[in-house]
C-alpha positions as CSV (number, residue, x, y, z in Angstrom):
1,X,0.0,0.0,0.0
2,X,1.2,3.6,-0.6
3,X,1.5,6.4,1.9
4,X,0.4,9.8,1.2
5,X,4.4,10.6,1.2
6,X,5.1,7.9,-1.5
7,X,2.2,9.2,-3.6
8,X,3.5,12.7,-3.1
9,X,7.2,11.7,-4.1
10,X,5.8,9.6,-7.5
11,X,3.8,12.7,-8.4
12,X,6.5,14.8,-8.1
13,X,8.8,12.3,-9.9
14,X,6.1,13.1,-13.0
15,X,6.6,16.9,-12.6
16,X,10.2,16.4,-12.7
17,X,10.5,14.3,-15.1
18,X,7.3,15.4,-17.6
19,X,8.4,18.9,-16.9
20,X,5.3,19.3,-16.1
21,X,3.9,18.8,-19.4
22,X,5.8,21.7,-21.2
23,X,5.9,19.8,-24.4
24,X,1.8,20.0,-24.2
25,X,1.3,23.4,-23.1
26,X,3.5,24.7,-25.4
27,X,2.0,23.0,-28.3
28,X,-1.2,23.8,-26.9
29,X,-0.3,27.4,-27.4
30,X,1.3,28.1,-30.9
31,X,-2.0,25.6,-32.1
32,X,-4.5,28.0,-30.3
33,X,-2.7,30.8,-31.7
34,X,-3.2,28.9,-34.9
35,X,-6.9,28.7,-34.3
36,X,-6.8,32.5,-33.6
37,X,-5.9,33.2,-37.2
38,X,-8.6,30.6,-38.8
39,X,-11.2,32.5,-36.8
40,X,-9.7,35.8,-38.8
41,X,-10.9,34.5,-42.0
42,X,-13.5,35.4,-44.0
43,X,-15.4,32.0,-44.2
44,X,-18.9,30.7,-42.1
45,X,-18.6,29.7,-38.8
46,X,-19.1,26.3,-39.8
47,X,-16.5,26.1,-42.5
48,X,-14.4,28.0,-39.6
49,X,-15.0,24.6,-37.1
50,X,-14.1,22.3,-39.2
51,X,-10.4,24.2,-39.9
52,X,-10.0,23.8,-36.2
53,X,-10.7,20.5,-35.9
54,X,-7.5,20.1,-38.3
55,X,-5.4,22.8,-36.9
56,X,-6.1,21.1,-33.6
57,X,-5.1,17.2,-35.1
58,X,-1.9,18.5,-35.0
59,X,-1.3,18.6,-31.2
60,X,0.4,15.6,-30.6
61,X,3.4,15.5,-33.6
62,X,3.8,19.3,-32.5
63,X,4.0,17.9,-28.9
64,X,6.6,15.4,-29.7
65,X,8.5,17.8,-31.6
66,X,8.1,19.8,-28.6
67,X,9.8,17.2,-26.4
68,X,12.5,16.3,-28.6
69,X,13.7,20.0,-28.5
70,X,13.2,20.4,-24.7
71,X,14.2,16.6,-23.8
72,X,10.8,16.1,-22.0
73,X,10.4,12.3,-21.7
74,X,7.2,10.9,-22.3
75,X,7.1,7.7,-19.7
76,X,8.0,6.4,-16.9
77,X,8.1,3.1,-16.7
78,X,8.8,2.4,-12.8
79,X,6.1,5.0,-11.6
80,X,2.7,3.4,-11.5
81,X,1.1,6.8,-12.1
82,X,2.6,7.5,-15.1
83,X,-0.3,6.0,-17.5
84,X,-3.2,8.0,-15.8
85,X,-1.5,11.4,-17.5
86,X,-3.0,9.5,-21.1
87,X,-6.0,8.7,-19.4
88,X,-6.9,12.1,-18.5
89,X,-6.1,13.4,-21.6
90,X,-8.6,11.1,-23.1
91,X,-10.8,11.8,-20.8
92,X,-11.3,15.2,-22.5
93,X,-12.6,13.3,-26.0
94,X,-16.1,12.4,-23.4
95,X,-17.2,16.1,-24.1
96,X,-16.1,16.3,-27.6
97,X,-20.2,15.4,-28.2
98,X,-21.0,19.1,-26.9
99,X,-18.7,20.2,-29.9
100,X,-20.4,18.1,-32.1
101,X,-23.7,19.5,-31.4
102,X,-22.1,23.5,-31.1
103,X,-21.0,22.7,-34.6
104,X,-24.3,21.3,-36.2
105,X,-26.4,23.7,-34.1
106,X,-24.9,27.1,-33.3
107,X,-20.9,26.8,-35.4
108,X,-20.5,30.5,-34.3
109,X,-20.1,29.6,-30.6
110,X,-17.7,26.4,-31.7
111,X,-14.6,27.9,-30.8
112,X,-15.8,28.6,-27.5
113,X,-16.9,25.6,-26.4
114,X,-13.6,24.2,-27.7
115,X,-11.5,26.8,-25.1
116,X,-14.0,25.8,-22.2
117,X,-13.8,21.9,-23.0
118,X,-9.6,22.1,-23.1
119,X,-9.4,24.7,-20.3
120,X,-11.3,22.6,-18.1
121,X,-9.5,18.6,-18.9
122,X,-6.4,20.9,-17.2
123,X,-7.8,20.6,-13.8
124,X,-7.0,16.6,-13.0
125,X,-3.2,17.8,-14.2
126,X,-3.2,20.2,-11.2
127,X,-3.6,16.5,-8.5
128,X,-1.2,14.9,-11.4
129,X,1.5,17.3,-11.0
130,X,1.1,18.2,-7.6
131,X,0.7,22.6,-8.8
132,X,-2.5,24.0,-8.2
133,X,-1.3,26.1,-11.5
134,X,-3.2,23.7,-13.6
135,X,-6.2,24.0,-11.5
136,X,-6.1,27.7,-11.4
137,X,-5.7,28.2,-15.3
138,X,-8.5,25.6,-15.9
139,X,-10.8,28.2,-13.9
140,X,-9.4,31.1,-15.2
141,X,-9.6,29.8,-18.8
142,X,-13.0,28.1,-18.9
143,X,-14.9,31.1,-17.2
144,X,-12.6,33.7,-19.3
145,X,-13.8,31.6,-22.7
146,X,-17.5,31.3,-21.4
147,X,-17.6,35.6,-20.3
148,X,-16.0,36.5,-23.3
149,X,-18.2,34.4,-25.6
150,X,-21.4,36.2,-24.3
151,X,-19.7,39.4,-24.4
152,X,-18.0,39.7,-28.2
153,X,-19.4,39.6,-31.5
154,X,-19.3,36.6,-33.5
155,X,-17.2,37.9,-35.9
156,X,-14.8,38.6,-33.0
157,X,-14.7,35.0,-31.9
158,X,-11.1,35.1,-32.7
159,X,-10.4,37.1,-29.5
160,X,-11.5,33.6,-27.4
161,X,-8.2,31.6,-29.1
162,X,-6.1,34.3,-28.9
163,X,-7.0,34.5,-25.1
164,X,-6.4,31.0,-24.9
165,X,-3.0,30.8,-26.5
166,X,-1.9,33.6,-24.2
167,X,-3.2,31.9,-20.8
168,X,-1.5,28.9,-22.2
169,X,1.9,30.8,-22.8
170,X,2.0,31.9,-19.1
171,X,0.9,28.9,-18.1
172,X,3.7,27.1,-19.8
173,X,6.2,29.7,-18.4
174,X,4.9,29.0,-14.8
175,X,5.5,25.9,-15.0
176,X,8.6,25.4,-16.3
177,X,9.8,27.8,-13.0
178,X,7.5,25.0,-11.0
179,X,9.3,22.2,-12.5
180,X,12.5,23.6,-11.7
181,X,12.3,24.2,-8.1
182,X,11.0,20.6,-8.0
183,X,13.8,19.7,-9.8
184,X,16.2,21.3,-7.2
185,X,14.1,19.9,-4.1
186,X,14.4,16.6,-6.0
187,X,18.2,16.4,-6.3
188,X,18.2,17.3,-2.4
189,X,16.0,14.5,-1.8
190,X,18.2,12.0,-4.0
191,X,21.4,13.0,-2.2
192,X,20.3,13.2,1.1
193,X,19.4,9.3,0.5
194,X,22.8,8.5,-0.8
């Protein structure tokens, strides 16, 4: 059985090691920046959806590009929490039926729903990662996505992704200072046991 302290040092093991994610978030970033510029163009809502969906399909290779560049690793094979980091990630594809229906019924609101559904699969990553960071952007960037939607135009739906890849930059930034202080207190704890 696993103490609280052993849970505590694998999850920190992840932040370490992950980087918290850094490969993701800043992915995440230049693709919703990416979005941002689709939602500039002169084309229906609808037509403007479906460009996102593809922009989006490139999250992952940009992600492992990501990691090759920063020397994230991807797995961990002697941590037993390792695999739930995939499983929350796919737990986000569970809502992708509310996009389904904001594209056949109201497109124009598509790109919001989008930034609500991503902000909000970051909150499990805060228990994950042991940082409240992702927690506090996954408020911050579903209720920011949610105000702003009811507040701008349509035709200035493009202000919601260019939120979004902003929140994700600082987020990205945050972390990495997070992952580093772990990194230090993680050294300590790995020569202190030496």
């Amino acid at each position: 059985m696993i103490t609280k302290e052993g849970f505590d040092k694998l999850r920190i093991e992840l932040s370490v090691k992950l980087k918290n994610g850094l490969d993701f978030t800043l992915a995440a970033s230049i693709i919703w920046l990416a979005i941002a510029f689709v939602w500039t163009l002169n084309a229906k809502p609808y037509d403007k959806s479906v460009l996102t969906f593809i922009v989006g399909s490139v999250m992952l290779p940009l992600a492992l590009l990501i990691s090759k560049i920063i020397k994230t690793t991807w797995t961990i094979k002697e941590n037993p929490l390792q695999p739930l980091g995939l499983w929350l990630n796919f737990a986000q594809l569970f809502y992708f039926p509310f996009l389904v229906f904001t594209l056949i019924k109201s497109p124009g609101y598509f790109v919001m729903v989008y930034a609500i559904i991503t902000g909000a699969h970051f909150f499990p990553y805060a228990w994950f990662y042991k940082t409240n960071l992702f927690a506090i952007f996954a408020g911050l960037i579903s209720l920011g996505s949610l105000i702003m939607g009811l507040v701008v135009a349509t035709e200035q739906m493009y202000l919601i992704p260019l939120m979004m890849s902003v929140a994700l930059f600082v987020l990205t930034i945050l972390l990495h200072f997070d992952s580093k202080k772990k990194q230090r207190l993680w050294t300590n704890e790995i020569n202190k046991s030496y």
